[in-house]
Each structure stands twice: as C-alpha cells, then as structure tokens.
C-alpha positions as CSV (number, residue, x, y, z in Angstrom):
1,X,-7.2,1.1,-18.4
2,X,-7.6,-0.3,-14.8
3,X,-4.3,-3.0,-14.8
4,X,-1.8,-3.4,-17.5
5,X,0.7,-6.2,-17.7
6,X,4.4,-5.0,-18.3
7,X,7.1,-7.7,-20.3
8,X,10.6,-7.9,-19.4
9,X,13.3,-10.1,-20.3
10,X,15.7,-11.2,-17.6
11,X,18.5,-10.7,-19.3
12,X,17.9,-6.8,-19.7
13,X,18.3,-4.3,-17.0
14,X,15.1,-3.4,-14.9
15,X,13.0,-0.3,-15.6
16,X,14.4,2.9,-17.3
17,X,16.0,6.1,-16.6
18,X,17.6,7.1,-13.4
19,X,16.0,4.2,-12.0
20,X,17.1,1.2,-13.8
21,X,19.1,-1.1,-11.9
22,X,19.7,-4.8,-11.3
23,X,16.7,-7.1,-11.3
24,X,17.9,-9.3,-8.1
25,X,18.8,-5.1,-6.7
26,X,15.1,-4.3,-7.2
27,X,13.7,-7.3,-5.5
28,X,16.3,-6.7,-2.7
29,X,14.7,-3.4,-1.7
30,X,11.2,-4.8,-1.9
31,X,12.2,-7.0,0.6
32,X,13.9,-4.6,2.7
33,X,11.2,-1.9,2.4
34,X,8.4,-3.1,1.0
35,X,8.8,-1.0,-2.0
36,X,10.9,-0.2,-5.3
37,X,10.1,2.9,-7.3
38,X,11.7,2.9,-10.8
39,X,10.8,4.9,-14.7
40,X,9.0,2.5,-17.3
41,X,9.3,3.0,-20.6
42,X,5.8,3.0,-22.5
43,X,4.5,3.5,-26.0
44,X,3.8,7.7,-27.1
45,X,-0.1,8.3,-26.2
46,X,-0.6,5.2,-24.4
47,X,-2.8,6.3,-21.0
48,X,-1.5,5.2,-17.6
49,X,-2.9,7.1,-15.0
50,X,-1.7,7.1,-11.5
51,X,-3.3,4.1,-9.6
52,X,-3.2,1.6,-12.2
53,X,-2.5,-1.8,-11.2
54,X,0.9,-3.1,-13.1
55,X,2.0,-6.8,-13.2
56,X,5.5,-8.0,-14.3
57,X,5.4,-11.3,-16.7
58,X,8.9,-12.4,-17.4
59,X,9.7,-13.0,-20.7
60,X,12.4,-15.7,-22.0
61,X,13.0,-19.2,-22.9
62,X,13.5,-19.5,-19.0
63,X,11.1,-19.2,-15.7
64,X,8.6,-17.1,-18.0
65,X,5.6,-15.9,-16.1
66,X,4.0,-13.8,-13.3
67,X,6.7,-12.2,-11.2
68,X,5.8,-8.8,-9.3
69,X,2.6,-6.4,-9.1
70,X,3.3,-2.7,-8.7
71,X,0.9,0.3,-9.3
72,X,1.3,3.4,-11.4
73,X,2.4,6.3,-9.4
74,X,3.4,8.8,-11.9
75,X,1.4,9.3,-15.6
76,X,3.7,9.0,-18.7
77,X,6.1,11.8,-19.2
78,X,9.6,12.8,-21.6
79,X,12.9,11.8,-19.4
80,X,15.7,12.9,-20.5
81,X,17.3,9.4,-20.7
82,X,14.8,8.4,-23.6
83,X,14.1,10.7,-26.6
84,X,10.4,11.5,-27.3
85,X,10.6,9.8,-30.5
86,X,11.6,6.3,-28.6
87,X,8.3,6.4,-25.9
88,X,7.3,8.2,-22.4
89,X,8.7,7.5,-19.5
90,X,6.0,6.7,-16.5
91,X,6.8,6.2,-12.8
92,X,5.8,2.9,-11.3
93,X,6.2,1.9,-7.7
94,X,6.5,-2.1,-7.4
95,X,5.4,-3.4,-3.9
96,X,6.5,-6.9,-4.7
97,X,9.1,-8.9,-6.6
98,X,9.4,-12.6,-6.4
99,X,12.8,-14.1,-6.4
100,X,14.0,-14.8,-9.9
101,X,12.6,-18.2,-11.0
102,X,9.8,-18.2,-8.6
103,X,7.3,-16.5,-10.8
104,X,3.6,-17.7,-11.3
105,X,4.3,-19.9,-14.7
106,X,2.6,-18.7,-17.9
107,X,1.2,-22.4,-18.3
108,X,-1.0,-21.6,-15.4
109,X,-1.9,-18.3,-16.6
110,X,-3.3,-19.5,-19.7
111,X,-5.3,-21.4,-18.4
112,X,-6.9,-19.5,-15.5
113,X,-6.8,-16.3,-17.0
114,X,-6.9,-17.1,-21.3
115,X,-8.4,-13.5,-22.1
116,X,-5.0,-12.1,-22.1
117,X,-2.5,-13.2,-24.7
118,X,0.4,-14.3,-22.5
119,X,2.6,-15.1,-25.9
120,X,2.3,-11.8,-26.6
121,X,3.0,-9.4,-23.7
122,X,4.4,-6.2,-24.8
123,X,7.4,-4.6,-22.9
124,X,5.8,-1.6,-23.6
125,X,2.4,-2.7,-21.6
126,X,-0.8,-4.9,-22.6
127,X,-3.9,-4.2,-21.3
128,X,-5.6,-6.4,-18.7
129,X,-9.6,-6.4,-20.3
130,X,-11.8,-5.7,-17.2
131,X,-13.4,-9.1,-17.6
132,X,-9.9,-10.5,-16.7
133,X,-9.2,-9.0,-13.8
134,X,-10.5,-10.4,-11.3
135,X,-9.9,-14.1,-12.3
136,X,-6.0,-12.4,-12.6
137,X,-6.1,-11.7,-9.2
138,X,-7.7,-15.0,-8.0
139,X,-4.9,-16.6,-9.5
140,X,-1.9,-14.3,-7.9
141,X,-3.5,-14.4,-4.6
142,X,-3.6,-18.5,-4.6
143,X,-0.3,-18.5,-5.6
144,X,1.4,-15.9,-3.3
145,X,-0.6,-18.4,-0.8
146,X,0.9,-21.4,-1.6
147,X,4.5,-19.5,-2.0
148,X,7.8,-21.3,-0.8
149,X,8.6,-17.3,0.1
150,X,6.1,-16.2,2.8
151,X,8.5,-13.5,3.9
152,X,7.2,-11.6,1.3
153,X,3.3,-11.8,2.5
154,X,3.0,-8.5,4.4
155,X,0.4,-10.5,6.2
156,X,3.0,-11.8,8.2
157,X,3.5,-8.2,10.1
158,X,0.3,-7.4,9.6
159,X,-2.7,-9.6,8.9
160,X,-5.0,-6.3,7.8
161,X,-2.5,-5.3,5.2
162,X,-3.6,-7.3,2.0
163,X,-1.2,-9.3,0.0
164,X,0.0,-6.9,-3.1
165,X,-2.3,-7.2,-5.9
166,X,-5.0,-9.3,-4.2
167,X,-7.4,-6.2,-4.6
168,X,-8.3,-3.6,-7.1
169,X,-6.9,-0.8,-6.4
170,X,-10.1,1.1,-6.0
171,X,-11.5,-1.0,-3.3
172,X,-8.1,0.0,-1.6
173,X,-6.8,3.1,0.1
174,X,-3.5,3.2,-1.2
175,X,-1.1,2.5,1.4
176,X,2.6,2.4,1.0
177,X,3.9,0.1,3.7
178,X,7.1,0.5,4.2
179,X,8.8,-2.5,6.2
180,X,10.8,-0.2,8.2
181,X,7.6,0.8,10.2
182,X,7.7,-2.8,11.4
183,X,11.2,-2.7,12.3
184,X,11.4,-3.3,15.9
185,X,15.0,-1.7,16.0
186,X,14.5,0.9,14.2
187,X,11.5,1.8,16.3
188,X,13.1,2.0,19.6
189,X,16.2,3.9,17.9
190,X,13.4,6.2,16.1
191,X,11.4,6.3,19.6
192,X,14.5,7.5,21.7
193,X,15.3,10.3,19.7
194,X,11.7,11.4,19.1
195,X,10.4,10.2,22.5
196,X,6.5,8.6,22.6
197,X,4.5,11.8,21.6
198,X,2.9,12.0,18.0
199,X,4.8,14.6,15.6
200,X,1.7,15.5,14.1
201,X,-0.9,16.1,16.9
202,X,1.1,15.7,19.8
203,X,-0.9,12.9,21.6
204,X,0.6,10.7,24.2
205,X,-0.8,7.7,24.4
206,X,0.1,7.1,28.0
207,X,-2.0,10.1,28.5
208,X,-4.8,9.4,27.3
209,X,-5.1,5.7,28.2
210,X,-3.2,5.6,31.3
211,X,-0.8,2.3,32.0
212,X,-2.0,0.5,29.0
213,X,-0.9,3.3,26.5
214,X,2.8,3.9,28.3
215,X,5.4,3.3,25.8
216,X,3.2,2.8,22.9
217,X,3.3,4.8,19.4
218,X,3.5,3.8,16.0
219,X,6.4,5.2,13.6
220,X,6.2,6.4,10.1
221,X,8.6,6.2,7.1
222,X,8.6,9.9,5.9
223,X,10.8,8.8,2.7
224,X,9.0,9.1,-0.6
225,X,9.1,5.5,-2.6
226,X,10.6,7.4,-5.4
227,X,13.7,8.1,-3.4
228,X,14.4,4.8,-2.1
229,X,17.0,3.1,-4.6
230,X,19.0,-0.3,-4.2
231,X,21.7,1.4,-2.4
232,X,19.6,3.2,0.3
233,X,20.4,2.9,3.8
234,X,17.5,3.8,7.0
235,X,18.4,6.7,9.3
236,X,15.8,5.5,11.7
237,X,16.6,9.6,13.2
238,X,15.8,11.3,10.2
239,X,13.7,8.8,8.3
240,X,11.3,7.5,11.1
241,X,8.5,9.5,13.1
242,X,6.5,8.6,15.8
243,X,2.9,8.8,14.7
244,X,0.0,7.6,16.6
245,X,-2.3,5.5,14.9
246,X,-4.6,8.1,13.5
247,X,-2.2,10.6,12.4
248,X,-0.6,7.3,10.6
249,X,-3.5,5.8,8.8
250,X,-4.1,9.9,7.7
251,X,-0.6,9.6,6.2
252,X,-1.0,7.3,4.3
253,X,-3.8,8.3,2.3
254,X,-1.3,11.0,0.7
255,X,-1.0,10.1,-2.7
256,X,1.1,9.2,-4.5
257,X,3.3,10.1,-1.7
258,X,2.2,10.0,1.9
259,X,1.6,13.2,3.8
260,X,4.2,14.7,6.3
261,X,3.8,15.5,9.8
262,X,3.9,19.7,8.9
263,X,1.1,18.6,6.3
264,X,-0.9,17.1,9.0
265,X,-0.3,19.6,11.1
266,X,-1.3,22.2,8.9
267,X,-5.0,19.8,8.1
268,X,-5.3,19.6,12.0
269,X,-4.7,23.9,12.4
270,X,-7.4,24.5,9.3
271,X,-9.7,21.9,10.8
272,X,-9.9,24.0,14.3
273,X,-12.9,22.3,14.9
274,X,-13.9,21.8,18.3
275,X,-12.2,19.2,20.7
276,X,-13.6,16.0,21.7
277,X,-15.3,15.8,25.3
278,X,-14.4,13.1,27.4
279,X,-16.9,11.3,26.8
280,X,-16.9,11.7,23.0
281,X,-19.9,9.4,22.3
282,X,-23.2,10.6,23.0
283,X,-24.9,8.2,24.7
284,X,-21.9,5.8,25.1
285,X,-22.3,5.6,28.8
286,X,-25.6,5.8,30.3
287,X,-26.9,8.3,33.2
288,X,-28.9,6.5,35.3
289,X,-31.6,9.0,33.6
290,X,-30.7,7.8,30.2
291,X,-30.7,4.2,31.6
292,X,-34.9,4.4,32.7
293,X,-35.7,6.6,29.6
294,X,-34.3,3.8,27.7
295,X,-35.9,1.1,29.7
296,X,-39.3,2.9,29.3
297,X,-38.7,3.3,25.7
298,X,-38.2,-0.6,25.5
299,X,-41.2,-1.3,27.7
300,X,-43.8,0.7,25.5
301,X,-42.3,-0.9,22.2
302,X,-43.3,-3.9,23.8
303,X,-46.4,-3.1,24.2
304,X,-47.1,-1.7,21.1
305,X,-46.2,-5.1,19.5
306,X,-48.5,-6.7,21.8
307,X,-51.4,-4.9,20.2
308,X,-50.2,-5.3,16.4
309,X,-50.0,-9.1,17.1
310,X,-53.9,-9.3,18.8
C-alpha cells in the first residue's frame, strides 16, 4: 500500500517501544526539528514498506480527526518490547503534529474523502485505496492552509519545501528537513567552528563567486531522525556541518537517513570524473566566431522558410 491511516487515542501513550513518549512531547520535537521518529505497532504480515505515506486520525469522544502525516522509514520488524504473537513493530518518522485539538475533524473527512471508513480506523493501520488519495491530500493541504498554526508550514523558511503530506511521496525526493538547518544561531555557532568551506567537497563559495559568495554556506543536520527523541538537545558543533548547496541537496537524497559528509566524500573520490572548465557550458558565452556562425545559421533558416511559404 501507498498511504495508510494509523488510529490513536489521546488518552494512550504515543507510538511503541523505545520510542513511545508523550503525545504533546512528540509534537514538541516536530516543532523544534521538523521531525519525530518513533516504533508503531502493526498487525503480523501486514506490508509497510519504507516510503509509505502515514496519517494520524485521533480517535475519542473528543477532537477526533486528522492530526499528523509521517512516512514509513523502517518495514515491520520483532522489538523486543512487543512479543511476536502481539504484532511487528515498524519505524515511522512523523514530519508534523498539530497541536492537540487542532486536528482536521472527521466530519470533514467524511465528506471530502467517504472512501475511507473514518468510524473505523484501526490502530493497527487502514489502508488509504489509491482512488482516495489524492482527494486525502486535497483536503490536508486546504486545511494546513487555512491553519490558526502557520508555524508549522515549513513554507514559512522555505517556500520550495512543500507542506508535509501535500504530495505523494513518489513525486517527492524524500527530504528530511530538519529546522535546525534554518536556525540562524545555530548557523553562525556551526559556521565559526567549521568556518565557510564545504565538509564534503571543500568549495568556498567566496571563491568561486567572489564578493557575492563571502560568508555564504548552507549547514546540515548530520543526526539521523531516529535519534532525535523529546529530550534531545542541538550541539550546533557536533551536530551541524557546513554544506554547500549541492553537497546538501545530495544529502538528502540518503534514504532513510541522509548521507554524511565521509559518504559524499567517498561518491565524489569514486566519481573522479573530470573537473568542470571555467566556462562549464558549451556554448554559454559566445566567441565572437560562435556569435556570426550563429547569426548565419539564423539568416539561412530564414530563408529557407521564405521558399516553403512561396
């Protein structure tokens, strides 16, 4: 299955295993980092596979509805907090949590979405039919949209970063934004240890655009979502890296986990291909050669267009 939508009651503890933890804990991080990795319990047999889209629907007499969207980052396994007989445990990485009681009401849902039976929405996972999906999504983005919480629209650092669960996850390359990498602070604290050069490839920016590229460089969260629980703290030392923007966007397509700066470096040293000339582009400036060869070019085209049309 593509998306599945997970039940839980508010009154229980959220997730399973190691990771369980306090609901209003969970949603903490999400707004600190951008992301919350906790253990799911599921059903013996029931396939999950790494990527899935997950959606939380709360369950209760109370606020019942659409609160969070997460993906699949680890298939079902046996934990050793849940014997076998009881279900699999699969890993699930939730990149937003609405405050408790702001959730996208059932009501709504069973209107704009009635392929899915919202009275019945197993803790355990119920599938999300593919003719469903995308009217699912329509409805979460319009509501994330019309939000009383915009803090939680990573649009708001980033316009090109799509709001969580507005598109399928195969449209996407996954990227794990961590709000850390927007942290102003932390940047300048990360960038005067590290200084301005990329830890992958070592490009200065300054250096290769002159004035307009001094004290620029992007920074990287190196810590996998799985490690960050409600009680972690940033060492913007050891848990920031500069990157520049290529090395960065390469990071990211790790997956589940982003790629490190020795694992790009190692990609860069097999690569070995050959090193961009200055003028990388062919073409991309013209000679004053290039220039008449492509005004001569134009000129018979011309003419050859006069004839077709007499």
């Amino acid at each position: 299955m593509s998306a599945v939508v997970m039940g839980w009651n508010p009154v229980t503890a959220f997730g399973a295993g190691p990771g369980r933890t306090d609901y209003r804990a969970a949603a903490l991080t999400v707004y600190r980092t951008g992301l919350f990795g906790t253990r799911w319990r599921v059903s013996r047999g029931q396939q999950l596979d790494p990527g899935t889209d997950v959606w939380l629907f709360a369950q209760g007499q109370h606020g019942r509805g659409l609160l969070g969207h997460g993906v699949v980052a680890a298939a079902p396994q046996p934990g050793p907090a849940l014997p076998a007989r009881l279900g699999l445990l699969a890993g699930i990485v939730f990149d937003l949590l609405l405050p408790p009681g702001e959730a996208l009401p059932a009501e709504e849902l069973e209107i704009r979405v009635p392929e899915v039976n919202w009275n019945a929405v197993r803790s355990t996972g119920t599938g999300v039919p593919g003719t469903a999906e995308g009217a699912l999504r329509a409805a979460w983005t319009a509501f994330l949209h019309t939000s009383p919480a915009p803090e939680y629209d990573l649009g708001v650092a980033d316009p090109t970063v799509p709001l969580p669960g507005s598109l399928p996850q195969d449209s996407l390359r996954h990227v794990a934004v961590s709000r850390y990498e927007y942290d102003a602070d932390a940047l300048r604290q990360c960038v005067a240890f590290h200084g301005l050069r990329c830890a992958a490839c070592g490009l200065s920016m300054e250096q290769i655009y002159g004035p307009a590229g001094a004290a620029f460089i992007q920074v990287h969260h190196i810590v996998p979502p799985a490690a960050i629980g409600p009680d972690y703290t940033l060492d913007p030392v050891a848990d920031l890296v500069p990157l520049c923007p290529n090395c960065h966007a390469m990071a990211h397509r790790g997956a589940p986990d982003a790629f490190t700066p020795a694992e790009l470096r190692r990609m860069l040293a097999e690569a070995a291909g050959p090193l961009p000339s200055a003028n990388s582009i062919s073409g991309s400036v013209f000679t004053a050669e290039e220039a008449g060869a492509h005004d001569d070019a134009a000129r018979l085209k011309n003419m050859q267009q006069d004839r077709d049309t007499q």
